[in-house]
N, C-alpha and C positions, 0 to 999 in steps of 0.2 A: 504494500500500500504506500502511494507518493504519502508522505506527511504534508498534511495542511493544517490551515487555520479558518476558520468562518466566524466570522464576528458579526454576530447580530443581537441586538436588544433582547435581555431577559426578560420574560413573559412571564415563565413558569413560578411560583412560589417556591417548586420541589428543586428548582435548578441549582445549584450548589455547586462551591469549589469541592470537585471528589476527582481522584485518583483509581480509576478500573485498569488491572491490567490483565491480559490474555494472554495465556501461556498452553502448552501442549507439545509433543515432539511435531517432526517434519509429516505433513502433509493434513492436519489435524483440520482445517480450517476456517481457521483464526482470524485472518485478512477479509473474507466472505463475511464474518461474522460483526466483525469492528462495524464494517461496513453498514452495515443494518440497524448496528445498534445506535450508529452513529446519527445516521439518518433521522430515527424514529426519536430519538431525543433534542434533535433540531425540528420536528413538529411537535416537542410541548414547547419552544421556544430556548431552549436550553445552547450556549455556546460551547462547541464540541471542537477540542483541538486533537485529534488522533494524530497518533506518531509512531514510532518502530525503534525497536533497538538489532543490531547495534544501526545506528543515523541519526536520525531526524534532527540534527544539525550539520551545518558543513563540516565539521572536524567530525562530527561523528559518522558520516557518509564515507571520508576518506578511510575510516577504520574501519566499516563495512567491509567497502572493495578489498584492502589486504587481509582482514581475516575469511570471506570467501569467496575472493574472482581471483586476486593476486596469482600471479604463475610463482613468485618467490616465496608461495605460504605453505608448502609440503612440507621442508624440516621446521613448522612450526611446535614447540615445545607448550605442554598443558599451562604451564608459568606464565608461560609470555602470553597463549589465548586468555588466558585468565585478566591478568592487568589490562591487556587490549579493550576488552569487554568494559573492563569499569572505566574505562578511560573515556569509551566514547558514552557511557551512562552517567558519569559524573555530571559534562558536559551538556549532555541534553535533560539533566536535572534542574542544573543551576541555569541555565541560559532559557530552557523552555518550558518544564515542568511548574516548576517553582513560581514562576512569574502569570504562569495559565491558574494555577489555582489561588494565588492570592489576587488576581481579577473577579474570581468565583466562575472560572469558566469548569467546564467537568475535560479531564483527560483521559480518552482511554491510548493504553501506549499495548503496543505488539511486541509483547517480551520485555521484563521489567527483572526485578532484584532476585528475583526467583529461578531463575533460569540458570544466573549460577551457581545459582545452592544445589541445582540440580544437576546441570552440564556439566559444570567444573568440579565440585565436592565429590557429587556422589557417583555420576558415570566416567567422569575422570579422576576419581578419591584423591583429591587434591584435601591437606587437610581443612578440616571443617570449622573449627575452631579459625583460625587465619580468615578461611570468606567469609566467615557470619562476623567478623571484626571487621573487612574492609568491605563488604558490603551497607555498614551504617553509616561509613565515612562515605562511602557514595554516595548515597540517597539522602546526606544530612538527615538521618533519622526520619523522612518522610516515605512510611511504606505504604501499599496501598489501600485502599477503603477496602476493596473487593477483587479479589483473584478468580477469574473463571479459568480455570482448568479445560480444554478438551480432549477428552480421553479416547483413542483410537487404537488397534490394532496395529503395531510396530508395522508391521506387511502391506497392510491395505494403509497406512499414511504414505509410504514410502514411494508405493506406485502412484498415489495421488500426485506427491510432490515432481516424480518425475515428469510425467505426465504433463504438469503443466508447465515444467521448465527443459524439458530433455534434455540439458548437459547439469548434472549434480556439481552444485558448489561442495566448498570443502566440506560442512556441517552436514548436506548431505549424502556425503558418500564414507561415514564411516561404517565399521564393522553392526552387524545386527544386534552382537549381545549390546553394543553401545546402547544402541537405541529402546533394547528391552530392559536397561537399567536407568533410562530417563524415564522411561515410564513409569518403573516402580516409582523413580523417587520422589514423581511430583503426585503419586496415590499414597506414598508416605507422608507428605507435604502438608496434602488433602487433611490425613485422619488426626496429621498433629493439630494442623490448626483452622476445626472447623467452621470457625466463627468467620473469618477471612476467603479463607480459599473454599471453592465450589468444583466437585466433579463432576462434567459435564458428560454422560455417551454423546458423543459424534459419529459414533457410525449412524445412526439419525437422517432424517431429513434436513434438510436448512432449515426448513418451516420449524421441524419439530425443535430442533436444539435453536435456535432463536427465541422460540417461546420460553425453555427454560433460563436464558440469559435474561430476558425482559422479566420474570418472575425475582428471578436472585436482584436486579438490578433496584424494579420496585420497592421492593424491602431495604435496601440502602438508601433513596430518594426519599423513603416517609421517615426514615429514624430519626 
């Protein structure tokens, strides 16, 4: 999803500075989803800034490309993906995140704090204790209202993701157990922290798993 900005007059009472971020492994989708939710909150009148990690700023777009278009990012070490990651999230914290919600605009972002706790920690056991210390210094302690999760079939995300891109970036073409240990960890993620994070089936219809993102969301906008 390009990152934009739509600025129009709040209407809504319910519309709120909130933080939604969507997360799931490769082909889950997330992008389809933002999409709708996006939409549907800019008719209660709500100002929706969607964004993507790693980008949604210039320095963070540059870090995109070399963590997966780069031809020089094969002997890329778990370390270095690691700081990459926060480098371009810090970035598109301080510069966009941060700035959308204290307007009271709502952000949903595509891939947020979680993603390394899940990529990096647990399907790259980078240790744990170290990302959950520099993951607060990322996000300045601002984590999100609401984590939708899309939970899918390692197999059938992966042919999705092909499918719509047919040359796999780096993130997409590693080993399978990788991707069946992101999985777990963001259904580990889930069970720790229920209040926050929401497991969604997406093998689903659109219709169907939109409906439950519009329910989880509701419940955020009246509290």
């Amino acid at each position: 999803m390009t990152p934009s900005i739509i600025s129009r007059r709040i209407r809504h009472p319910r519309c709120k500075g909130l933080l939604i971020s969507f997360e799931g492994s490769e082909g889950c989708g997330k992008s389809t989803q933002i999409g709708r939710l996006a939409a549907r909150l800019r008719r209660l009148g709500c100002i929706v800034h969607a964004t993507r990690e790693p980008g949604g700023t210039p320095v963070g777009e540059r870090i995109r490309h070399l963590l997966k278009f780069s031809k020089t990012n094969g002997k890329m070490v778990a370390e270095a993906e690691l700081l990459l990651f926060s480098a371009s999230r810090s970035q598109l914290v301080r510069e966009k995140i941060l700035p959308a919600l204290s307007r009271g605009e709502i952000v949903l972002c595509d891939r947020f704090v979680d993603s390394t706790t899940v990529y990096q920690g647990m399907a790259r056991r980078l240790d744990h204790a170290f990302i959950a210390r520099l993951n607060r210094f990322v996000i300045a302690g601002r984590e999100p209202d609401l984590t939708l999760v899309l939970d899918l079939d390692v197999r059938a995300g992966l042919s999705r993701a092909r499918k719509k891109t047919k040359t796999a970036d780096r993130m997409e073409a590693q080993r399978l157990s990788f991707y069946q240990a992101v999985r777990r960890g963001f259904s580990a993620l889930a069970r720790k922290n229920p209040r926050r994070v929401k497991l969604i089936d997406s093998s689903r219809s659109i219709h169907d798993v939109a409906g439950d993102i519009w329910r989880h969301t509701q419940r955020l906008l009246t509290r």
